[in-house]
C-alpha positions in Angstrom: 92.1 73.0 113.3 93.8 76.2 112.7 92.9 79.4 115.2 93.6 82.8 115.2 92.0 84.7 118.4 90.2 81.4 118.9 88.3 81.5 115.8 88.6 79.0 113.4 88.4 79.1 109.6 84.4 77.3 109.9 84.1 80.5 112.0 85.4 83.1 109.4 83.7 80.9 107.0 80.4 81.1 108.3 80.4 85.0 109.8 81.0 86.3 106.0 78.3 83.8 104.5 76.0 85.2 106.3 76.5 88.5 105.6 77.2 87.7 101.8 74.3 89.8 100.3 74.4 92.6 102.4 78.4 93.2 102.5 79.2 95.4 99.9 76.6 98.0 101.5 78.6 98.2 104.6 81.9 97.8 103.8 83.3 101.5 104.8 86.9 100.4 105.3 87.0 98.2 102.6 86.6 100.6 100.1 89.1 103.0 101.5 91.9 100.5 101.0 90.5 99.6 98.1 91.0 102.8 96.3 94.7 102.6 98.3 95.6 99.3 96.3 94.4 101.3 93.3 96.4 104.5 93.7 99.5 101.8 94.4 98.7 100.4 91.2 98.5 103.2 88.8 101.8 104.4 90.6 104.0 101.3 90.2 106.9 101.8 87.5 105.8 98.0 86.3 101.9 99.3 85.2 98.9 97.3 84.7 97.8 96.1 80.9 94.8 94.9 79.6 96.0 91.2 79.1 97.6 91.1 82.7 96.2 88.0 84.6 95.4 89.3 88.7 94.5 87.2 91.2 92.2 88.8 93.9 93.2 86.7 97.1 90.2 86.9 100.0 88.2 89.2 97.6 84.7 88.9 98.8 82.7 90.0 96.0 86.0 91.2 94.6 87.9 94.5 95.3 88.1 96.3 91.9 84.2 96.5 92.7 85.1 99.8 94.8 87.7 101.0 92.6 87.0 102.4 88.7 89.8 99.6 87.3 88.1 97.5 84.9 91.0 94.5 84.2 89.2 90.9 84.8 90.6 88.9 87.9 90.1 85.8 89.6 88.3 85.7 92.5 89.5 84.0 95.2 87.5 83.6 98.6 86.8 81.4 101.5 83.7 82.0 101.3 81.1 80.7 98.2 78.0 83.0 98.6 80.3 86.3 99.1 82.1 85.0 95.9 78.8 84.7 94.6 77.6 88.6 95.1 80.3 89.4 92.2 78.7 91.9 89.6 81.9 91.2 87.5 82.6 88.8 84.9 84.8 86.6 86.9 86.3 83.2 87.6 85.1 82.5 90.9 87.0 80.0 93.1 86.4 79.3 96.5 89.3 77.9 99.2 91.6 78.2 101.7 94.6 81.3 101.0 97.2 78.8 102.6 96.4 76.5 99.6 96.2 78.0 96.3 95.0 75.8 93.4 97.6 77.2 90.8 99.9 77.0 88.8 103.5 78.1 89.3 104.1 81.3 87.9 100.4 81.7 87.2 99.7 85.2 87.6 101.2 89.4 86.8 99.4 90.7 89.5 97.8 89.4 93.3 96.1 92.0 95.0 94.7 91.5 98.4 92.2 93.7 100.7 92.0 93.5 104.2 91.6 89.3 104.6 95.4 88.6 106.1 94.8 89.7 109.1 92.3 86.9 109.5 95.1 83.8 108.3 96.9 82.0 110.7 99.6 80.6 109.2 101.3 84.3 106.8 104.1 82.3 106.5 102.4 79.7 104.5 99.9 82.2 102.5 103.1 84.5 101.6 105.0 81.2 100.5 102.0 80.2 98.2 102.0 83.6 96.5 105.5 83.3 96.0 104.8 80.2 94.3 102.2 82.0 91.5 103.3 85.0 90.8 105.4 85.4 87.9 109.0 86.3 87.7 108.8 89.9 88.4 105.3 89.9 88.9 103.2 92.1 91.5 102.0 91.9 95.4 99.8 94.8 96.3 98.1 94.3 99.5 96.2 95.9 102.2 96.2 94.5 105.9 94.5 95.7 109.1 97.7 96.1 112.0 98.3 97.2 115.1 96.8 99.1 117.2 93.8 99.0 114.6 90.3 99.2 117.3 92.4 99.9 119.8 89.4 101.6 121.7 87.4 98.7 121.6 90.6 97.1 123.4 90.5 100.2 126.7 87.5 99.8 127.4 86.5 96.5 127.7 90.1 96.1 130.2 88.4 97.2 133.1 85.3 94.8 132.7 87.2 91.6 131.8 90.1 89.9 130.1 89.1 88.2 127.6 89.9 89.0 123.6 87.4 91.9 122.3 89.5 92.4 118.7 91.8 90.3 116.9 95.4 90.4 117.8 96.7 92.2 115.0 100.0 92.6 113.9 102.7 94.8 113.8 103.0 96.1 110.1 106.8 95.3 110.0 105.5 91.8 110.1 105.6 92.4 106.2 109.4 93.2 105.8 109.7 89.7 107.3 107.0 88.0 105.5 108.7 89.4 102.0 112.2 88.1 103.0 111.5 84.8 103.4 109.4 84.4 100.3 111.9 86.2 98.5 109.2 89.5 98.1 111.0 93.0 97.7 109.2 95.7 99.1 108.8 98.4 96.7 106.4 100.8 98.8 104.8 100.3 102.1 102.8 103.4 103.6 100.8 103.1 107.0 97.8 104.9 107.3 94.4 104.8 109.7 91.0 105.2 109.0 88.6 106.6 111.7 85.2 105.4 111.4 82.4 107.3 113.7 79.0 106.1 115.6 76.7 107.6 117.5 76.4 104.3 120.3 78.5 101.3 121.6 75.1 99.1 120.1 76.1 100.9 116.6 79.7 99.8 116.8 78.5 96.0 117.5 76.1 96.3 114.8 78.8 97.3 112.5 81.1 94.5 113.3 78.1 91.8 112.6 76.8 93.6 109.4 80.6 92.9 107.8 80.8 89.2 109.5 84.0 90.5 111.4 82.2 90.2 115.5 84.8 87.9 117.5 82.8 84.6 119.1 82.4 84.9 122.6 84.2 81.6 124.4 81.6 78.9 124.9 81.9 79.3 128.7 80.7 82.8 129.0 77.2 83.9 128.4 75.5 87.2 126.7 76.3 90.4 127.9 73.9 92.1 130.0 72.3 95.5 129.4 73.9 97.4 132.1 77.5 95.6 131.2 76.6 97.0 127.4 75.8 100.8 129.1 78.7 100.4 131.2 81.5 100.4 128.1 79.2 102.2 126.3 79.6 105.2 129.2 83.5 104.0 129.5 83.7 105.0 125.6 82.0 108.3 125.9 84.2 109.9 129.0 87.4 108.5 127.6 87.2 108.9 123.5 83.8 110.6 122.5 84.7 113.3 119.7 82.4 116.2 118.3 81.5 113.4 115.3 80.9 110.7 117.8 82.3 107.9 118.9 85.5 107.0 116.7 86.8 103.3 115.7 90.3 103.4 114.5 91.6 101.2 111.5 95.1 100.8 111.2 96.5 99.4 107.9 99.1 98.9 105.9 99.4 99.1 102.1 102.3 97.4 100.9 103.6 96.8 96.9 106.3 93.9 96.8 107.9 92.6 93.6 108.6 88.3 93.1 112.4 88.2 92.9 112.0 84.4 91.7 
């Protein structure tokens, strides 16, 4: 059973199905790098026509929902009921990114927003887009990296050691995913994204409402209400700013082209 941060892909699986219906009304960052995969897009010297086949790879309810591009695509998720909150007349398919049911050289375009962070196994996910993409064809993609919530990271340290965020990576993690899937990088920009909340509650809250809280281990119990008040306090001497308390999302947008 696959792990990343000690959560498995049942975990992932179930965190967005339960948020399914209410995603798209919370999903801040999402849209941001949305628009970012768009702008890409439109500025690529190889542009986007009507006919082009796109694969949307972790869409959720898809991610040309936030954007004003209107070419079809097929969605691609891991989870069913998120796929199912699509107001787009698409091909919904529902599965595991490390194991694309496709043909080779299936598709001009494979956009992806903000779900690599949560794969395992890159190596594997980048091979299988490799594998459908046409000759020539199109990678535009948008991952959360290092040293995205990096406040949520401080100030849980001095209450106790276990994982609050996702280990996420490095962005030049990308120039070696591309090379060994034989991906050239035609533009990769790094960017953040400060989100802002008026309590530690709001930023847990937040993190539930888009199905991306991390499990506690099984062998610790709830947090109290003083622990809670304690970062909460932490936050607010160390990072507070006149808008409130800030998040930080790191990411990286990245256009490759399929040299196979």
């Amino acid at each position: 059973m696959l792990k990343i941060n000690n959560i498995t892909n049942q975990q992932i699986q179930h965190n967005f199905n339960k948020v399914a219906t209410k995603y798209l009304s919370n999903t801040n960052i999402q849209r941001v790098t949305a628009l970012a995969i768009e702008k890409t897009i439109y500025q690529l010297d190889f542009p986007l026509n009507a006919n082009d086949l796109i694969l949307d790879l972790g869409s959720g309810p898809g991610t040309l929902l936030h954007t004003n591009m209107q070419n079809s695509s097929i969605l691609y998720d891991i989870s069913l009921p998120m796929l199912k909150e699509s107001i787009q007349q698409n091909l919904l398919v529902a599965g595991d990114a490390s194991y694309l049911p496709f043909a080779d050289n299936s598709f001009d375009y494979i956009v992806s927003n903000l779900m690599l962070q949560w794969v395992h196994d890159k190596n594997k996910v980048f091979t299988e887009i490799s594998r459908i993409l046409k000759p020539n064809g199109k990678l535009i993609i948008a991952m959360l990296t290092k040293p995205s919530l990096w406040q949520i990271e401080k100030v849980w340290q001095p209450i106790d050691s276990r994982a609050h965020i996702l280990k996420f990576e490095d962005s030049r993690i990308f120039n070696e995913l591309c090379s060994a899937s034989n991906l050239q990088i035609t533009r990769q920009v790094n960017a953040e994204y400060k989100m802002y909340f008026n309590s530690y509650l709001e930023i847990m809250q937040h993190f539930k409402a888009t199905g991306t809280s991390i499990p506690k281990p099984n062998n610790t119990g709830l947090y109290g209400r003083q622990t809670i008040q304690a970062v909460e306090d932490l936050y607010i001497n160390k990072f507070s700013e006149a808008a409130g308390l800030p998040l930080s999302y790191c990411y990286t947008i990245l256009a490759a082209t399929n040299l196979n």
